[in-house]
MOPAC internal coordinates of N, CA, C and O (Angstrom, degrees):
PM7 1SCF
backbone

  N    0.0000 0     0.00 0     0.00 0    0    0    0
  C    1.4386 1     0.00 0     0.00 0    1    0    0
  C    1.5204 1   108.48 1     0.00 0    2    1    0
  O    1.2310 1   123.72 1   -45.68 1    3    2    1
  N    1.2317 1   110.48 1   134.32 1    3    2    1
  C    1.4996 1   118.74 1   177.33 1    5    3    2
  C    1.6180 1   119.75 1   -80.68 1    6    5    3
  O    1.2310 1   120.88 1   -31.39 1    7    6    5
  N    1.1203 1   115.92 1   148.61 1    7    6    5
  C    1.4945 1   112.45 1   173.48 1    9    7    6
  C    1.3976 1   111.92 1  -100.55 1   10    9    7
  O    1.2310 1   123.93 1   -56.92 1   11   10    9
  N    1.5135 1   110.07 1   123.08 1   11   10    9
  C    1.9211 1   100.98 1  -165.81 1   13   11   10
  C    1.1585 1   118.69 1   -94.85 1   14   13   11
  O    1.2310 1   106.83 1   -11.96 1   15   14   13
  N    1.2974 1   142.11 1   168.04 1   15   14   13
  C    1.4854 1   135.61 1  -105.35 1   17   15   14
  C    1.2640 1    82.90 1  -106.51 1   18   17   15
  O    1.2310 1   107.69 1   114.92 1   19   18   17
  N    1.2913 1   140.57 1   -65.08 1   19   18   17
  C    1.8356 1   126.00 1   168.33 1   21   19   18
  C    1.0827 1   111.81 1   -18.76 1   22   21   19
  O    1.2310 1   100.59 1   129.58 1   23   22   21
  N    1.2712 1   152.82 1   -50.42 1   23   22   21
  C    1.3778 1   140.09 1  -165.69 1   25   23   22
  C    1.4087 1   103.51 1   -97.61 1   26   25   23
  O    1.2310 1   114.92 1   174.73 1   27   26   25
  N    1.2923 1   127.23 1    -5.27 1   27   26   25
  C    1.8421 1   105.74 1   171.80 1   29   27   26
  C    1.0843 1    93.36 1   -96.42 1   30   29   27
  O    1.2310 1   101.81 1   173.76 1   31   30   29
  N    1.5254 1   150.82 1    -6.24 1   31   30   29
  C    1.1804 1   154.04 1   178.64 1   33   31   30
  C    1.3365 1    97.59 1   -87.51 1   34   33   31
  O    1.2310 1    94.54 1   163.14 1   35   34   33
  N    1.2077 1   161.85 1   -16.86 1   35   34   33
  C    1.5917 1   154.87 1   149.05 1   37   35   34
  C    1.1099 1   110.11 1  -102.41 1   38   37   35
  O    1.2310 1   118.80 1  -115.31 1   39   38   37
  N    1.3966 1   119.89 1    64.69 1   39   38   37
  C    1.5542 1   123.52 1   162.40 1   41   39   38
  C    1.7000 1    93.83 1   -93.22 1   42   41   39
  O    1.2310 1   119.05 1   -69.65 1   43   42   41
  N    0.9714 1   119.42 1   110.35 1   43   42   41
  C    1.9641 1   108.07 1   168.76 1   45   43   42
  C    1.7162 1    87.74 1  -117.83 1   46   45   43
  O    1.2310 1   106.22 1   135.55 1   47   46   45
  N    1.1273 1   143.20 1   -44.45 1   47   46   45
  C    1.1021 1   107.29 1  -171.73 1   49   47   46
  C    1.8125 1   107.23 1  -138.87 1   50   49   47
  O    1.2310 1   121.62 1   -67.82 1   51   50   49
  N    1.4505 1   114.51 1   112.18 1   51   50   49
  C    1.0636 1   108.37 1  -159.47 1   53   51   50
  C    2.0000 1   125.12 1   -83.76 1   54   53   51
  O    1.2310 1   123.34 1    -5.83 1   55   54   53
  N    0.7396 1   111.21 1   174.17 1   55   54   53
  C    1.4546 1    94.11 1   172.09 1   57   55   54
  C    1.6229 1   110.95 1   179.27 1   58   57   55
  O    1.2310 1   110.77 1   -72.33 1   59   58   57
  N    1.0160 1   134.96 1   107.67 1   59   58   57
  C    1.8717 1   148.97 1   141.62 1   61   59   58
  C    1.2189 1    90.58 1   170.53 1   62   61   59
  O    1.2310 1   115.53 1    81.30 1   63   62   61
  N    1.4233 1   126.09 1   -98.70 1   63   62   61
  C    1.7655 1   129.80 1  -123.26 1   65   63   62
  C    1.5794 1    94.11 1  -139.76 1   66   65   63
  O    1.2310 1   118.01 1   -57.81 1   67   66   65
  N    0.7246 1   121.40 1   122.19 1   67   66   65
  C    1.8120 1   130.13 1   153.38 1   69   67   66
  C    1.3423 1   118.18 1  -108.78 1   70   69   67
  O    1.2310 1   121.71 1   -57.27 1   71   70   69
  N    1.5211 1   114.33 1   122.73 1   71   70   69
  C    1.0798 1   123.09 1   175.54 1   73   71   70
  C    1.4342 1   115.09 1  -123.30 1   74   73   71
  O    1.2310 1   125.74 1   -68.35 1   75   74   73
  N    1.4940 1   106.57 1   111.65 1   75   74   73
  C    1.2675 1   111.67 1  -159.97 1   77   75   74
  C    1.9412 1   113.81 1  -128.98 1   78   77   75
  O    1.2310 1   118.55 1   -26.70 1   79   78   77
  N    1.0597 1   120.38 1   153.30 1   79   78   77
  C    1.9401 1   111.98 1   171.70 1   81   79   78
  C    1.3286 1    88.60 1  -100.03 1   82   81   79
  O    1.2310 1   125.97 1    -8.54 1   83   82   81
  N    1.5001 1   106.14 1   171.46 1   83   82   81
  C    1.5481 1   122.38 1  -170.24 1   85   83   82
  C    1.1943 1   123.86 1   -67.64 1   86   85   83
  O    1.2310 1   133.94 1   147.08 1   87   86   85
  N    1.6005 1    90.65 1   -32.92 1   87   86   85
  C    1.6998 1   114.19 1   178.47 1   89   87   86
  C    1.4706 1   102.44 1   -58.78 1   90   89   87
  O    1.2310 1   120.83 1   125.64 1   91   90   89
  N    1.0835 1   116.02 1   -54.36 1   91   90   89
  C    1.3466 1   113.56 1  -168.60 1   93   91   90
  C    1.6361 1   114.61 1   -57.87 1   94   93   91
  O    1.2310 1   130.06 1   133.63 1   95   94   93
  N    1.2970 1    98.20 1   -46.37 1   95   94   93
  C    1.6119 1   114.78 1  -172.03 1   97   95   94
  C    1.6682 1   110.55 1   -59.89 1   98   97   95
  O    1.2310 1   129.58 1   139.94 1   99   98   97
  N    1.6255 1    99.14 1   -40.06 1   99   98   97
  C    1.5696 1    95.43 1   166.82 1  101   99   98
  C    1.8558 1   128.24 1   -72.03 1  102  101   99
  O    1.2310 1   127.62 1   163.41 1  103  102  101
  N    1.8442 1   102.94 1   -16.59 1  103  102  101
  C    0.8922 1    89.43 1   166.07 1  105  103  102
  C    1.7458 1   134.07 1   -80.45 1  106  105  103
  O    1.2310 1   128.63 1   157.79 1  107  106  105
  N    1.6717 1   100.99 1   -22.21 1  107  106  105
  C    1.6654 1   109.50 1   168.94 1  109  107  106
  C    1.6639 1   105.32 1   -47.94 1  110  109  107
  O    1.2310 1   128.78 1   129.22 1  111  110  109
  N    1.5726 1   100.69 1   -50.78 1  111  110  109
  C    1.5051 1    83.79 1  -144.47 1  113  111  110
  C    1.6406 1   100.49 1   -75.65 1  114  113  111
  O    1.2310 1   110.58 1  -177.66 1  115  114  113
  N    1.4257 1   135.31 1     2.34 1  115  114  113
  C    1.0109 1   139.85 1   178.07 1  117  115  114
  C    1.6299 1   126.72 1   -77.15 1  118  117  115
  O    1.2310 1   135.94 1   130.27 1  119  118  117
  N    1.7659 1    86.75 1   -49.73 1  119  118  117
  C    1.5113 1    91.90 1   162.23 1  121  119  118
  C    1.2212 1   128.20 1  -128.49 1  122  121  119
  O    1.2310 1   134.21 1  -156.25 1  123  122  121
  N    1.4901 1    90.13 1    23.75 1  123  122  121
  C    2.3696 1    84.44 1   169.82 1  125  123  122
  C    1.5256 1    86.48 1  -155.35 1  126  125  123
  O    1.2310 1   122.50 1  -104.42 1  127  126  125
  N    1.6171 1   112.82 1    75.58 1  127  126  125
  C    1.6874 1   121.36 1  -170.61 1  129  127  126
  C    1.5130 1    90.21 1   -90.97 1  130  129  127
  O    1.2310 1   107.63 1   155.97 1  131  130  129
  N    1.8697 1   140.68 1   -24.03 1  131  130  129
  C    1.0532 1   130.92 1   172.53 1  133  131  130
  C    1.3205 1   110.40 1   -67.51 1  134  133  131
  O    1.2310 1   108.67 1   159.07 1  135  134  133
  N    1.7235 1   138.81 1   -20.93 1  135  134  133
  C    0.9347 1   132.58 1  -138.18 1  137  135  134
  C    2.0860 1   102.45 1  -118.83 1  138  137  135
  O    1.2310 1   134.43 1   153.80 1  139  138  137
  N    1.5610 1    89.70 1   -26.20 1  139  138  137
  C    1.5380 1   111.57 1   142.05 1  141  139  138
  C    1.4730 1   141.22 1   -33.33 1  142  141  139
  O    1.2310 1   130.77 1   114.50 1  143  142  141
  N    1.3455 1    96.83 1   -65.50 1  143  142  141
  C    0.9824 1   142.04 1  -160.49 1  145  143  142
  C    1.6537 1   116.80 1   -72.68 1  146  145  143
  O    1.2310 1   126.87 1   125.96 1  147  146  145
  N    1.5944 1   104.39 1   -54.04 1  147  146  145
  C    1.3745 1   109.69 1   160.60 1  149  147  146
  C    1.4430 1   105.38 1   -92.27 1  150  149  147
  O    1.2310 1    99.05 1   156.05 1  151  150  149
  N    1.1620 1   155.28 1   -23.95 1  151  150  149
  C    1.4247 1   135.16 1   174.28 1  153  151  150
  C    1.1987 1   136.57 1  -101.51 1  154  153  151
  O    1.2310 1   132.12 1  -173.47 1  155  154  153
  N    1.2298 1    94.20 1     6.53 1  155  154  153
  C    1.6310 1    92.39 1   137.87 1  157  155  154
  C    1.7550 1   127.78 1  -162.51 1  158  157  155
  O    1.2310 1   135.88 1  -101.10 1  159  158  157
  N    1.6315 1    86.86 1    78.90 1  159  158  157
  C    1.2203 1   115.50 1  -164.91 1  161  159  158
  C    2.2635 1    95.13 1   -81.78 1  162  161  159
  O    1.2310 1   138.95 1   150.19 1  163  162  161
  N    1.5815 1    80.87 1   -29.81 1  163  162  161
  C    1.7716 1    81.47 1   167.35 1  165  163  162
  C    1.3535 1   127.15 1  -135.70 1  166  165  163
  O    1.2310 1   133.05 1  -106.36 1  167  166  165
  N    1.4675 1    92.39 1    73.64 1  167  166  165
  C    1.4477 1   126.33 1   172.29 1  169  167  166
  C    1.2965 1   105.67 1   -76.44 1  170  169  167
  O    1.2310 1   112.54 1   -53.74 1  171  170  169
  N    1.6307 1   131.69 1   126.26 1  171  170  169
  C    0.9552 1   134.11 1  -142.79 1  173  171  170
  C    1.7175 1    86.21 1  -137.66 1  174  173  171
  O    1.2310 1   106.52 1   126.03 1  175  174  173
  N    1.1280 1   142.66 1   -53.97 1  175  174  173
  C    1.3374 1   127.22 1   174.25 1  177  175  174
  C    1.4129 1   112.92 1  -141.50 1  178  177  175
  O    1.2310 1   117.73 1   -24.26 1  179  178  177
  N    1.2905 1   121.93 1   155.74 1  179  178  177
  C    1.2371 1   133.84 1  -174.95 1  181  179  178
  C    1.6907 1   116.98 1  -113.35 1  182  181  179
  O    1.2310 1   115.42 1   -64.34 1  183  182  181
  N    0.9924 1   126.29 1   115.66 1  183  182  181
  C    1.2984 1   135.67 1  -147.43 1  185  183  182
  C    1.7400 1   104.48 1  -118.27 1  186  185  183
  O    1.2310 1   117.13 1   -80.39 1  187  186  185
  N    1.3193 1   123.06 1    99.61 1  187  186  185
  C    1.1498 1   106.13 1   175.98 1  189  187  186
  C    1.5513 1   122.81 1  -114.18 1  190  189  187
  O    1.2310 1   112.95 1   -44.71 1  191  190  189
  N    1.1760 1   130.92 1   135.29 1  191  190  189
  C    1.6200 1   133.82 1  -148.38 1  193  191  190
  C    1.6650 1    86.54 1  -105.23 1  194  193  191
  O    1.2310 1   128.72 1   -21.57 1  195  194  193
  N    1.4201 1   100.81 1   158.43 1  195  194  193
  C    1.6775 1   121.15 1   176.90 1  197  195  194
  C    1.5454 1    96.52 1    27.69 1  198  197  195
  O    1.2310 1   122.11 1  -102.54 1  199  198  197
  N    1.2615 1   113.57 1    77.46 1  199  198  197
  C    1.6992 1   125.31 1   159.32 1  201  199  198
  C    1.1736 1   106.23 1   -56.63 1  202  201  199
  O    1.2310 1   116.99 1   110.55 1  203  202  201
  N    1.3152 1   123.34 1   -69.45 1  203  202  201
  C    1.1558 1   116.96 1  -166.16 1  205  203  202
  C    1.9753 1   125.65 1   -41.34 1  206  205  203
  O    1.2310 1   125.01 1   175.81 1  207  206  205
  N    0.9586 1   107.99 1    -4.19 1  207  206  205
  C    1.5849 1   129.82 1  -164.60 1  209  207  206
  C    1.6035 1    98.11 1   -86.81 1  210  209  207
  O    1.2310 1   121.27 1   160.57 1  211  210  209
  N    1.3895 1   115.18 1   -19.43 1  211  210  209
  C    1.3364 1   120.71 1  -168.34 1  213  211  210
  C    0.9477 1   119.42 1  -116.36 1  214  213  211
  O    1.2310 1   120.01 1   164.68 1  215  214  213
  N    1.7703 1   117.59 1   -15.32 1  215  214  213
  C    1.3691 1   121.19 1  -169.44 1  217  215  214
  C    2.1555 1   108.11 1   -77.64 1  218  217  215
  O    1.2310 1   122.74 1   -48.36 1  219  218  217
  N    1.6904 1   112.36 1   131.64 1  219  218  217
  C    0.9150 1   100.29 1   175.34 1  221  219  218
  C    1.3673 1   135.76 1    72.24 1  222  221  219
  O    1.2310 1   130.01 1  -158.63 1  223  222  221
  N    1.3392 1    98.31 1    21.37 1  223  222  221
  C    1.7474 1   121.08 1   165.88 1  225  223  222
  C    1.3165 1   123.78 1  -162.64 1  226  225  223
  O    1.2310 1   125.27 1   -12.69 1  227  226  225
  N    1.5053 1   107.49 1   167.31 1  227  226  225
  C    1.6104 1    90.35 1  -169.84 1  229  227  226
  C    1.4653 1   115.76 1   -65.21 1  230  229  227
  O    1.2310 1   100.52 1  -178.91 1  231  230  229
  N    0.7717 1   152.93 1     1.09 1  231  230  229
  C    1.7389 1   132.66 1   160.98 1  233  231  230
  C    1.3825 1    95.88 1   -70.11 1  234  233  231
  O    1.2310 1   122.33 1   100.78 1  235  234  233
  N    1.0528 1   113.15 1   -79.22 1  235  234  233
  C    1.7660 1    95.74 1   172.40 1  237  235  234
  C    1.3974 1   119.89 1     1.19 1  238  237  235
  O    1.2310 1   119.78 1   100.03 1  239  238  237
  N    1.4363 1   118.03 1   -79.97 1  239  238  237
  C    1.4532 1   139.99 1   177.67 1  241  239  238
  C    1.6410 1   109.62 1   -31.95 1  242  241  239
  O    1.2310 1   130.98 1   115.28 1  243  242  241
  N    1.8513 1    96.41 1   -64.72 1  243  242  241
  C    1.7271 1   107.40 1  -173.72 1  245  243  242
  C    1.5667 1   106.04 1   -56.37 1  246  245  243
  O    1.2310 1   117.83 1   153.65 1  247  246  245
  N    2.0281 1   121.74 1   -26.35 1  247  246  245
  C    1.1161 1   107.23 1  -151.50 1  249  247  246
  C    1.6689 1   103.67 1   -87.95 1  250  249  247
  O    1.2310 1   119.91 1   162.99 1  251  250  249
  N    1.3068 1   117.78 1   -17.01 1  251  250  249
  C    1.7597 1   133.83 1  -153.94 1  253  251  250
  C    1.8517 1    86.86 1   -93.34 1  254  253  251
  O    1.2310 1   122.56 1   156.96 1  255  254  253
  N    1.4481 1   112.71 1   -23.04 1  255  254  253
  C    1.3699 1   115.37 1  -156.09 1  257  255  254
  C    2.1350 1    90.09 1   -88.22 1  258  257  255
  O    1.2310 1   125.23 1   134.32 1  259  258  257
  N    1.2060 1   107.56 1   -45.68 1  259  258  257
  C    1.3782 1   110.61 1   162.22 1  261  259  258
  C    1.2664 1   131.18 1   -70.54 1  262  261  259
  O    1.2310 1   116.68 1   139.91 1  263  262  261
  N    1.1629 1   123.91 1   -40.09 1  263  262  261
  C    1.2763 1   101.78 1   155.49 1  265  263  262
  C    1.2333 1   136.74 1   -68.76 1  266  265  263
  O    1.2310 1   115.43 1  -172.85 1  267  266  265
  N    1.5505 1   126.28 1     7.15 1  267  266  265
  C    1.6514 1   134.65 1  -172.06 1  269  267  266
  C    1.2232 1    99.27 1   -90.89 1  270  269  267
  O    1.2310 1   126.11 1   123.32 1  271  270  269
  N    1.8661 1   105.87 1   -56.68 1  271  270  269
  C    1.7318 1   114.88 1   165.67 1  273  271  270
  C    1.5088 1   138.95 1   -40.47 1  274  273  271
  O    1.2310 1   138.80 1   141.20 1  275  274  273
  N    1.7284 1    81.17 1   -38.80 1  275  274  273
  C    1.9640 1    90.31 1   159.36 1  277  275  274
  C    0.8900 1   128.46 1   -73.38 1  278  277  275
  O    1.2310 1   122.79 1   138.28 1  279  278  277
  N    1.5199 1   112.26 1   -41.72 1  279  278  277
  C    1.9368 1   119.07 1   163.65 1  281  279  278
  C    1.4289 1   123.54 1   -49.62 1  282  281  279
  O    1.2310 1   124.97 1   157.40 1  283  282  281
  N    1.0218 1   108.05 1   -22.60 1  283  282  281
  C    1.8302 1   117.66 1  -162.66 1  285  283  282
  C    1.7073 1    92.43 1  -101.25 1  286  285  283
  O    1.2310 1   114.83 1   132.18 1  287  286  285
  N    1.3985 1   127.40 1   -47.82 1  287  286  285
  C    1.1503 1   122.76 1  -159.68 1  289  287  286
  C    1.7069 1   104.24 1   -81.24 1  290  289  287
  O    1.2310 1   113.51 1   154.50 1  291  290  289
  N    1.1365 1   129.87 1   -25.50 1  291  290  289
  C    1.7460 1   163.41 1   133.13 1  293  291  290
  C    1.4040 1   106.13 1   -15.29 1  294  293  291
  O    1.2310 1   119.33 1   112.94 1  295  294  293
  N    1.3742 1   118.88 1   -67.06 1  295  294  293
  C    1.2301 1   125.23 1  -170.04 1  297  295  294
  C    1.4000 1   108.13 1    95.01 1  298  297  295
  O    1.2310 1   117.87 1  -155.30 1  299  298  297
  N    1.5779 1   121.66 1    24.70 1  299  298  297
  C    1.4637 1   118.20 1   149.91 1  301  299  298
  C    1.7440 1   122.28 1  -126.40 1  302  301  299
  O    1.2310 1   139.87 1  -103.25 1  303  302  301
  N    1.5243 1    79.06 1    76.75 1  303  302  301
  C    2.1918 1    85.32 1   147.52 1  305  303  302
  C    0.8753 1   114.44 1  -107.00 1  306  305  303
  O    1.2310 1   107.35 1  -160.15 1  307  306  305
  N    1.2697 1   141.18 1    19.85 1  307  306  305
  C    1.1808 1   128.36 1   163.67 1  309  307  306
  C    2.1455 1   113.79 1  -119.38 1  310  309  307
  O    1.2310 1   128.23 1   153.51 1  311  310  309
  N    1.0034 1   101.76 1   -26.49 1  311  310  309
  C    1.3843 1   117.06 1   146.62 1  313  311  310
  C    1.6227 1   137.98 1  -112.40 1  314  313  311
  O    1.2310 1   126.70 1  -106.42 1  315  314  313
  N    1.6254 1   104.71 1    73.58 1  315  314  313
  C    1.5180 1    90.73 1  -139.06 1  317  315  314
  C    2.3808 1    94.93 1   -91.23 1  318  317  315
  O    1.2310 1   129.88 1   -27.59 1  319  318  317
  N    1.1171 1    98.55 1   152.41 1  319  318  317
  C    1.2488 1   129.71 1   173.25 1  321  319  318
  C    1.4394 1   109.17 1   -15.66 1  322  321  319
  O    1.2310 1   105.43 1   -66.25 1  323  322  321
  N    1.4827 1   144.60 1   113.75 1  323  322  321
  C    1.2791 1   135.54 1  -169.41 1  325  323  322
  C    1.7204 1   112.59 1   -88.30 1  326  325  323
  O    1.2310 1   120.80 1   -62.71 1  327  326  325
  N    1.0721 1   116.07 1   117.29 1  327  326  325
  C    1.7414 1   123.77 1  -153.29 1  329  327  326
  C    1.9081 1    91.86 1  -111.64 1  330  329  327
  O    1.2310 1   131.53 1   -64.70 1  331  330  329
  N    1.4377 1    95.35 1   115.30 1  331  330  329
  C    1.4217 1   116.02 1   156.72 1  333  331  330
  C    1.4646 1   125.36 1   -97.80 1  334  333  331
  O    1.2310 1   127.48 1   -50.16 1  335  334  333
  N    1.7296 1   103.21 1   129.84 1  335  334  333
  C    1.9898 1    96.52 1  -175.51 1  337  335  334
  C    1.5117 1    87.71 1  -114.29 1  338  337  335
  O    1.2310 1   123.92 1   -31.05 1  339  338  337
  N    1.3623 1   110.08 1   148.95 1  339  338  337
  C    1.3555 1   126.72 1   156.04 1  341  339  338
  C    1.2834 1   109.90 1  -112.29 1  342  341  339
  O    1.2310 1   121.29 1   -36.60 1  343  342  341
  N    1.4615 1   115.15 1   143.40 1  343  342  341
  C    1.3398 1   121.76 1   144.43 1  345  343  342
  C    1.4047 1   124.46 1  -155.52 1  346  345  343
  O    1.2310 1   113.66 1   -37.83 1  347  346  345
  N    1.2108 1   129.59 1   142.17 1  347  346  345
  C    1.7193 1   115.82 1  -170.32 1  349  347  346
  C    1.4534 1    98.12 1   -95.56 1  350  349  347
  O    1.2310 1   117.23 1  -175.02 1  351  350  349
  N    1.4629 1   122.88 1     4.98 1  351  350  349
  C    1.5906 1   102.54 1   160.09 1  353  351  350
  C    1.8092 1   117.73 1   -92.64 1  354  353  351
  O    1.2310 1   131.69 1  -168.68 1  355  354  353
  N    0.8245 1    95.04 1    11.32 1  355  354  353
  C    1.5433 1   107.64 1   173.45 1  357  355  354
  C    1.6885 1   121.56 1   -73.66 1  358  357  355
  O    1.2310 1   127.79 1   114.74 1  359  358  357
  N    1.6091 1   102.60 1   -65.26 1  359  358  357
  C    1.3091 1   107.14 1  -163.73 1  361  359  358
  C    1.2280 1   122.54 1    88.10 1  362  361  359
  O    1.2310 1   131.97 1    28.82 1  363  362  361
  N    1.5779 1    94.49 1  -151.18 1  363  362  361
  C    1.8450 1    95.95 1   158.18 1  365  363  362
  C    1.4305 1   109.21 1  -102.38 1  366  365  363
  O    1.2310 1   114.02 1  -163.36 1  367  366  365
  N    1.0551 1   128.92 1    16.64 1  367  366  365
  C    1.5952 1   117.65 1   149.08 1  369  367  366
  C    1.2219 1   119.20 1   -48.30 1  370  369  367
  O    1.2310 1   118.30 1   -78.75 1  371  370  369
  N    1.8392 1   120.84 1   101.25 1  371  370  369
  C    1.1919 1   107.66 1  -159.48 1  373  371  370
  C    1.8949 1    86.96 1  -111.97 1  374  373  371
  O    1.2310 1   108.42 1   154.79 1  375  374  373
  N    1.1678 1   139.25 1   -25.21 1  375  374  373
  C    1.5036 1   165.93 1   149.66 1  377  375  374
  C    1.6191 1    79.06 1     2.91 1  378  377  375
  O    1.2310 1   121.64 1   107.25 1  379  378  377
  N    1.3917 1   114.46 1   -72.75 1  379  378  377
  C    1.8155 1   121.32 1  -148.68 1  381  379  378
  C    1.3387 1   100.31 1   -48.44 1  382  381  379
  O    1.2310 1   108.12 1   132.16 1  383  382  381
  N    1.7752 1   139.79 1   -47.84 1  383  382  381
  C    0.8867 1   166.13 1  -159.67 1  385  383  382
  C    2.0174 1    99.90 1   -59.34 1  386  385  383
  O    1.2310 1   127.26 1   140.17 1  387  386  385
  N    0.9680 1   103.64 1   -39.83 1  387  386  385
  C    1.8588 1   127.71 1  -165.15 1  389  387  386
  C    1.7419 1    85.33 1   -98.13 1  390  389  387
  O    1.2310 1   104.21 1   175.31 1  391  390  389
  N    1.0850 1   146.72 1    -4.69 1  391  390  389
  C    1.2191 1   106.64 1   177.84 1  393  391  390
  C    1.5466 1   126.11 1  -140.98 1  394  393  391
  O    1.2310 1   120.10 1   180.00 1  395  394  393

């Protein structure tokens, strides 16, 4: 189910789960970096689904490059955001993760 365009337009104060693609995320922080900026200034973890999808190509690249921009624009590089990947094609191959 989609969320329709009136209601992402009155987000003032957000709060549980965002589920978002990168694309999208690069488009917030591009053109609503104030709106970023305060909501989720206490972003507490970053959750990323089917990792493996990212490892070793450019989405990969675009996705590490957005989350740095979010960290920096956030005000944590110096405590930066603790990022969980899932994937069930993984396993315990934990190696893929390191390289």
């Amino acid at each position: 189910m989609s969320v329709p365009p009136s209601k992402k337009r009155s987000i003032d104060h957000p709060n549980g789960i965002l589920l978002i693609t990168t694309e999208s995320l690069e488009s917030l922080l591009i053109n609503k970096s104030e709106l970023v900026s305060s909501s989720m200034r206490n972003l507490k973890y970053i959750c990323i689904d089917e990792f493996h999808a990212f490892i070793g190509n450019e989405r990969g690249q675009q996705m590490l490059s957005l989350l740095s921009r979010l960290e920096h624009l956030i005000g944590r590089t110096s405590d930066p955001i603790p990022r969980i990947a899932l994937s069930a094609t993984f396993g315990d191959d934990i190696e893929a993760i390191h390289s």
